[in-house]
C-alpha positions in Angstrom: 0.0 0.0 0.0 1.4 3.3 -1.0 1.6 6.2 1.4 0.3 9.8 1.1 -0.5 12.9 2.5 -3.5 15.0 2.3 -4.3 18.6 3.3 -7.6 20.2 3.4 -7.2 23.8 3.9 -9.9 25.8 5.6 -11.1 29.1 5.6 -14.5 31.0 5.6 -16.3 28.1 5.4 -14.4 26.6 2.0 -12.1 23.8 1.6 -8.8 24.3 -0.9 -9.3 22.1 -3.3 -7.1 20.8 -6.7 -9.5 19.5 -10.0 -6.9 17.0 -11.0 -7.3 17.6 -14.7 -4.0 18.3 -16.4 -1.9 14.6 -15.7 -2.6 11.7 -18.2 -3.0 8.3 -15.9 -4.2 9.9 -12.8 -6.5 7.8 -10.7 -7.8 11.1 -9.6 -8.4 12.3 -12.9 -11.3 15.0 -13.0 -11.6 14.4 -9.7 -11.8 17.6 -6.8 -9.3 16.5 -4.1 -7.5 18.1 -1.3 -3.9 19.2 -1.6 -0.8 16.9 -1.0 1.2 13.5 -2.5 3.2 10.7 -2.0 6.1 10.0 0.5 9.6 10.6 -0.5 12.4 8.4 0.8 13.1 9.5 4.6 9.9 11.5 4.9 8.0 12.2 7.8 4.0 12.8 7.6 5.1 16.2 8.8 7.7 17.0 5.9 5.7 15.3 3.0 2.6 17.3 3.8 4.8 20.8 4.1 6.3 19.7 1.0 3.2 19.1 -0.9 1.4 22.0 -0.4 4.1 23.6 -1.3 4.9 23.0 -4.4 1.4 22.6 -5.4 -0.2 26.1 -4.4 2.9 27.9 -3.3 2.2 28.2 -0.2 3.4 27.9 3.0 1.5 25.9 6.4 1.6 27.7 8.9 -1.4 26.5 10.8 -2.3 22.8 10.7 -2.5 19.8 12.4 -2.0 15.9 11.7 -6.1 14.8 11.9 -5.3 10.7 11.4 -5.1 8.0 8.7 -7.7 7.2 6.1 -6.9 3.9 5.1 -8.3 3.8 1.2 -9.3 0.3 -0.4 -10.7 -0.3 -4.0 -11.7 -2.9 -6.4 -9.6 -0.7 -8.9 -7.1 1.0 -7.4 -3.8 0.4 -5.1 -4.4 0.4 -2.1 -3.3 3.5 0.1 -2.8 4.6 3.7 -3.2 8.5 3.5 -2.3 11.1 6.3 -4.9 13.7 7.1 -4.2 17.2 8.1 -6.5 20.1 8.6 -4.7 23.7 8.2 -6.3 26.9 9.0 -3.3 29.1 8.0 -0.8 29.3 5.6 1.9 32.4 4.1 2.6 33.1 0.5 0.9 33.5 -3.1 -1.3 31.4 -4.2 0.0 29.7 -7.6 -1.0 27.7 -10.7 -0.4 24.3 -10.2 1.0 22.1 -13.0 -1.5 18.6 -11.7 -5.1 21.1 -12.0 -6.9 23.9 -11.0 -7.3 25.1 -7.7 -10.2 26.7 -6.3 -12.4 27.6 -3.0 -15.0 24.9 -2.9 -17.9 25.0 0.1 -18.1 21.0 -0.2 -16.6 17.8 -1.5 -18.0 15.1 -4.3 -16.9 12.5 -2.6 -18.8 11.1 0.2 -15.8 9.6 2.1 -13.8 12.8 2.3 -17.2 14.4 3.8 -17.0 11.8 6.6 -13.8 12.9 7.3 -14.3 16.6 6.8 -17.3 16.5 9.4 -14.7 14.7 11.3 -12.2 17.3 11.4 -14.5 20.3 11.8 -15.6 18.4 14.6 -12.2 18.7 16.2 -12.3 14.6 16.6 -9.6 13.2 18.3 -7.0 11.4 16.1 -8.7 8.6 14.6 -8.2 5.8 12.0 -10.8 5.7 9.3 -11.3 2.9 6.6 -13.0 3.4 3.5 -14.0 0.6 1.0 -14.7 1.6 -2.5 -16.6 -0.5 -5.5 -15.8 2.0 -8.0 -16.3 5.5 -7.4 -19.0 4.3 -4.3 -18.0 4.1 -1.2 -19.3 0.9 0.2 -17.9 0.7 3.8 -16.9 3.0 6.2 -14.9 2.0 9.5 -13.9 4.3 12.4 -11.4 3.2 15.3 -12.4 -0.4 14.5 -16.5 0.5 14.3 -18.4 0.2 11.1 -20.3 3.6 10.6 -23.9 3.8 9.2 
C-alpha cells in the first residue's frame, strides 16, 4: 500500500481544493481532491505534507494539524494509507499548479472525504478511518475499528 499525504485547507467556510485535470494516468483524474502526494524516501508525515502543499499552491503551512489515517481500499485502485491534516493558515501567493486547478470549494463530491471533513470540523480526536470503495461508491466506512452507518 502506497503512502500519502492530504491537506484540506480551511477558511471562511471553503475547503482548498485541486481538479486534478491536467496529468494523463491519474486515478484522480477529473476528480476535486484536497492538496498533497506521496512520500519521499526519509519522509516524515510532517515533511511530505509541508512539501506538498508547497509545491502545489505555493504556499506555505503555517497553521495545521495531523487529523489521522484514512486507510483507502478499491476494487480498482492500489491500495493506500493516507495522512490527514487540517490547516487553518498558511503564508505566500497562491499559484498555478502544474497537476489542476485550484479553487475555493464549500463541499466535496466525494462522500468519504465528507465523513472525514465532518470529522475534522468536529475537532475529533485522532482517529483511523477505513473506507472501502466498489468504483467510485464508497461501500464501507470503518472508524477506530466501528463500522459507521
Amino acid at each position: 500500500m502506497k503512502q500519502t499525504t492530504l491537506c484540506y485547507l480551511e477558511q471562511d467556510g471553503s475547503w482548498l481544493l485541486l481538479h486534478r485535470n491536467k496529468k494523463k494516468n491519474d486515478p484522480n483524474h477529473d476528480k476535486w481532491i484536497g492538496i498533497g502526494g506521496k512520500f519521499e524516501e526519509n519522509e516524515s508525515p510532517d515533511d511530505c505534507v509541508r512539501r506538498e502543499f508547497r509545491e502545489e499552491t505555493g504556499l506555505e503551512l503555517t497553521e495545521y494539524r495531523y487529523f489521522g489515517i484514512v486507510t483507502f481500499v478499491s476494487d480498482c485502485w492500489e491500495g493506500e494509507y493516507m495522512h490527514l491534516f487540517h490547516a487553518s493558515a498558511c503564508r505566500g501567493s497562491l499559484r498555478d499548479c502544474d497537476e489542476g486547478e485550484l479553487a475555493w470549494i464549500p463541499e466535496t463530491q466525494w462522500e468519504g472525504d465528507r465523513i472525514f471533513l465532518r470529522l475534522m470540523r468536529e475537532h475529533t480526536p485522532f482517529f483511523s478511518l477505513k473506507l472501502r470503495y466498489e468504483g467510485d461508491r464508497l461501500a464501507e466506512a470503518v472508524l477506530n475499528g466501528r463500522p459507521m452507518d
